[in-house]
N, C-alpha and C positions, 0 to 999 in steps of 0.2 A: 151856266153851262159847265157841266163838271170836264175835268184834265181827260183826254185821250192815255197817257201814256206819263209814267216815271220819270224811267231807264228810255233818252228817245232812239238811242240806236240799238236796244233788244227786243227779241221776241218777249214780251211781259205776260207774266199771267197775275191775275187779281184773284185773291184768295178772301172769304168772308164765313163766318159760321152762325148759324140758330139754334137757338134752344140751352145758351149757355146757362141761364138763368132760372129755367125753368123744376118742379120738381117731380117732375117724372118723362119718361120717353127719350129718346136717344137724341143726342147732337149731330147734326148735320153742316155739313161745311161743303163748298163751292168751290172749283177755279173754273176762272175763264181766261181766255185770250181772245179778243177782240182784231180785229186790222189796225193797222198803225194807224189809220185816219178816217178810222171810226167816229159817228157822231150819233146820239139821236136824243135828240130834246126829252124823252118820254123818260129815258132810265137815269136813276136816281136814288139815293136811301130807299130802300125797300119802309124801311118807319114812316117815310111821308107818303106812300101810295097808299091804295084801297085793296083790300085783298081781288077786288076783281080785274083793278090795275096793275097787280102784280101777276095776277093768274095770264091776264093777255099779251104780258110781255116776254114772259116767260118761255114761249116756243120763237117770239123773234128773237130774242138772244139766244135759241140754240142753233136756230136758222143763220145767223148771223155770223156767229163766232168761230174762231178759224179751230179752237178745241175749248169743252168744257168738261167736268168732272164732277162727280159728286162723292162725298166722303161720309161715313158713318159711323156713330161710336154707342154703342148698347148702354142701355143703363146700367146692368153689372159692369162692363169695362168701365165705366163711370164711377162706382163704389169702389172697382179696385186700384184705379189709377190717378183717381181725382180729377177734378172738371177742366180745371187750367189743361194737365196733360190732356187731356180726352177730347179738348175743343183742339188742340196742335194735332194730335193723330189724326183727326179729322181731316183736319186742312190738308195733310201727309196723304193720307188713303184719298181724295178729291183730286193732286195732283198726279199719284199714282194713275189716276182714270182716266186723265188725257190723250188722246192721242198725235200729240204734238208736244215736244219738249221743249217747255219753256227756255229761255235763258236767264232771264231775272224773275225775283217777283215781287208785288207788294203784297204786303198783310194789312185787313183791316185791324185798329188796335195796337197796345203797345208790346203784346210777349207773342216769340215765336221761336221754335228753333229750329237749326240748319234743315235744310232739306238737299239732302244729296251736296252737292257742292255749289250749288246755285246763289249768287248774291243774292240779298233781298233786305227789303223797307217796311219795317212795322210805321203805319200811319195812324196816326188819333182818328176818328171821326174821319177811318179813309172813303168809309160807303157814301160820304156827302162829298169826296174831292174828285177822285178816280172812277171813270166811266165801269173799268173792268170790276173793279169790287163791288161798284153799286150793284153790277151785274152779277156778280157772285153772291150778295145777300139777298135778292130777288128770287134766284134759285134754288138757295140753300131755304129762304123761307117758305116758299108754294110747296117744295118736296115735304119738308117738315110737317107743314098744317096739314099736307095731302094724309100723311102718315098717321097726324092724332087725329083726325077725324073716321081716317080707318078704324084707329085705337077704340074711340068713341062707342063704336056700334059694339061692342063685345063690354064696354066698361062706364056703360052712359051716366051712372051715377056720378064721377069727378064733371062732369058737362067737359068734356074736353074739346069738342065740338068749338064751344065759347074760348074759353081757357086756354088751349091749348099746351098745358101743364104749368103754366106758368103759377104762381103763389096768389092767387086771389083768395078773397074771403072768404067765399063760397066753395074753393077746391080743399082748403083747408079745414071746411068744417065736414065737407064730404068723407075727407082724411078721418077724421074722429070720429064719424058714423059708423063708418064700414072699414076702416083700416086702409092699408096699403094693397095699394094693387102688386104684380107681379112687375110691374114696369116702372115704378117708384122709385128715384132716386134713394136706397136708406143711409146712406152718409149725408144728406139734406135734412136740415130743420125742417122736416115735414107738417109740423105742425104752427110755427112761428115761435115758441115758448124758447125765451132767451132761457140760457143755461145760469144757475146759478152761481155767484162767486164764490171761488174756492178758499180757503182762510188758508193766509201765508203760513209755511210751517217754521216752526221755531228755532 
């Protein structure tokens, strides 16, 4: 049974994001605020559900929670800010969307910066401790897949439908078929081809 709560005497919001990894389409990120004595056996790492266990939980956490948020970062903002910044704005623009203001918060992972003035807890592997972030990766993942699947029907050749931009074999060879899409990360190893070493200068 994953933690209700951090911080036990604030209002907490759990923050999570998708798509950091991936090499094309935008980052999405999640807050939630749950009840302070919140429970439900079902929510959990969004990685260990089935997408159609994530799809069904997805309106009981919105049912559920006292505010949620979702956050969005373009794949140019991506190029121009880099992924680390662009998964934090995320998370930024997610509590932005709330309509309850948190007091604390947790972050899944270990990098975050300040948001407003609000204390807050970067957690390792927090979407497997903390109900509310599991709840925020579950969110931020169903919007996500909802979005490349959208992507999909305009761009079927990456299969992003499968993929989901992620780096598989088959998206990278699609990359070298037909090139980059307009949604392509190009500060990404798009292709996988390690860079060559540079020879020390003298």
């Amino acid at each position: 049974m994953l933690q209700s709560y951090y911080h036990p005497d604030l209002v907490e919001a759990g923050c999570d994001e998708a798509g950091r990894g991936c090499l094309a389409g935008s980052v999405y990120a999640a807050a939630v605020i749950l009840p302070h004595d919140y429970t439900n056996p079902l929510i959990t790492d969004s990685k260990q559900l089935t997408d159609r266990q994530r799809h069904q939980l997805r309106p009981v956490i919105e049912r559920d929670a006292i505010a949620w948020g979702l956050g969005i970062v373009t794949a140019a903002e991506i190029d121009r800010i880099n992924i680390l910044r662009a998964s934090i704005l995320a998370m930024h623009r997610a509590l932005d969307a709330l309509k309850v203001r948190p007091e604390a918060l947790i972050i899944d992972g270990n990098r975050f910066q300040r948001y407003q003035s609000l204390p807050y807890q970067t957690i390792v592997k927090g979407d497997a401790k903390y109900l509310s972030i599991a709840a925020a990766s579950i969110l931020a993942k169903t919007y996500r897949d909802d979005y490349m699947d959208a992507l999909h029907q305009d761009y079927p050749m990456y299969a992003w439908d499968r993929n989901k931009g992620y780096p598989t074999r088959a998206h990278r060879e699609a990359i070298r078929t037909h090139g980059p899409s307009p949604h392509h990360r190009m500060t990404f190893n798009l292709l996988g081809i390690e860079a060559p070493e540079l020879p020390f200068a003298d």
